[in-house]
Steps between C-alpha positions, in 0.01 A plus 500: 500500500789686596689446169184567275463854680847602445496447120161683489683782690767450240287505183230783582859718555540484132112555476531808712801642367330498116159604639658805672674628186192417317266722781743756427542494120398863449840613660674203312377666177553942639833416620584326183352783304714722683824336474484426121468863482769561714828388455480367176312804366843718631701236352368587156502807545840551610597316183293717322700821640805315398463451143284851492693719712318776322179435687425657875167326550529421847085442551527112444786417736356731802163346421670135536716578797143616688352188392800313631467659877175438473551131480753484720315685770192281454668229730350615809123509320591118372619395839173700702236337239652153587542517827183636551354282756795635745279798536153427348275295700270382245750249324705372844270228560515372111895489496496318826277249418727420198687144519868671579716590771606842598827473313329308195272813473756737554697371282250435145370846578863686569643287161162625325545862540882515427389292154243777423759785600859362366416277210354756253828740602751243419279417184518892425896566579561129260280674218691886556867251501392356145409847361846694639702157339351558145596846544820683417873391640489761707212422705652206665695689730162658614372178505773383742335798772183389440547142576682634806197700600221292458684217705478762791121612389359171481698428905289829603229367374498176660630638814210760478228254444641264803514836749149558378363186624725463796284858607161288387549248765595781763182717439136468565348733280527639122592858673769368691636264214536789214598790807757239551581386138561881419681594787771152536557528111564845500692531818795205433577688118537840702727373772715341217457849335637650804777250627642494121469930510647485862794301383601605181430889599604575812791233535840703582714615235885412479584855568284494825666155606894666462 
């Protein structure tokens, strides 16, 4: 009896894990939106400035680099709207009663939302890559940063989405989870504002040290 529970615990994981991406395709489909307007929409049209250097147009790559933050900021929303029954009493009984342990349902749901929120980015920066490689010589130094920097954007954004749920299991209410989402987030990129200001600005110069 034992045995036969465990591998229904083990199957309906799977089941819950596709059935949460699925309750949530409408952010699947806006974040994916956003991100194929993104990066790869820059990418073009950075190649586009290189073999037209003639042309100022800036409209396109401002309007993809808002789309982009967009995106990127929409981690907290995908993490609140799955996590929901942290804070909404309607649902909590309906996720308990579900065949899975704490960490089971942690897990599916946590997995779910960082599928919705990092697989369309990685799908966009793969589809910008291919655009900036059929591109001119020259671009492949540039490419070289951007690989560089989206390694470190695609960290923040898991890191992001993970501090947002850590404050969903800490918090009662939807006040207290986006008061908190908005404050932590913005908080721990100012203090590394101000340590990296503090050292690199007010360290002592040679002459002072003599």
């Amino acid at each position: 009896m034992t045995a036969a529970t465990s591998t229904l615990k083990k199957s309906f994981f799977k089941t819950h894990f596709k059935n949460t991406i699925l309750e949530n395709k409408k952010f699947l489909f806006i974040v994916s939106v956003l991100h194929l307007i993104g990066y790869p929409v820059i990418a073009f049209t950075i190649r586009y400035y290189s073999e037209h250097p003639d042309n100022t147009d800036e409209s396109y790559a401002i309007a993809s680099c808002i789309a982009l933050a967009i995106a990127i900021l929409s981690g907290a929303i995908i993490a609140i709207s799955i996590f929901n029954y942290l804070y909404k009493k309607s649902t909590v009984d309906m996720n308990l009663s579900l065949p899975l342990t704490t960490r089971q349902r942690f897990l599916s749901e946590y997995f779910a939302g960082l599928t919705i929120y990092i697989v369309p980015a990685i799908i966009g920066g793969l589809i910008g890559t291919v655009i900036l490689l059929t591109g001119k010589h020259e671009l492949m130094e540039f490419l070289k940063y951007t690989i560089y920097i989206g390694s470190i954007v695609i960290i923040g954004m898991i890191l992001y989405y993970s501090l947002t749920v850590l404050i969903l299991s800490c918090c009662g209410s939807l006040f207290e989870t986006i008061l908190s989402t908005l404050l932590i987030n913005a908080m721990i990129p100012a203090s590394i504002y101000l340590l990296s200001y503090c050292l690199l600005y007010t360290s002592p110069s040679p002459r002072d040290c003599s």
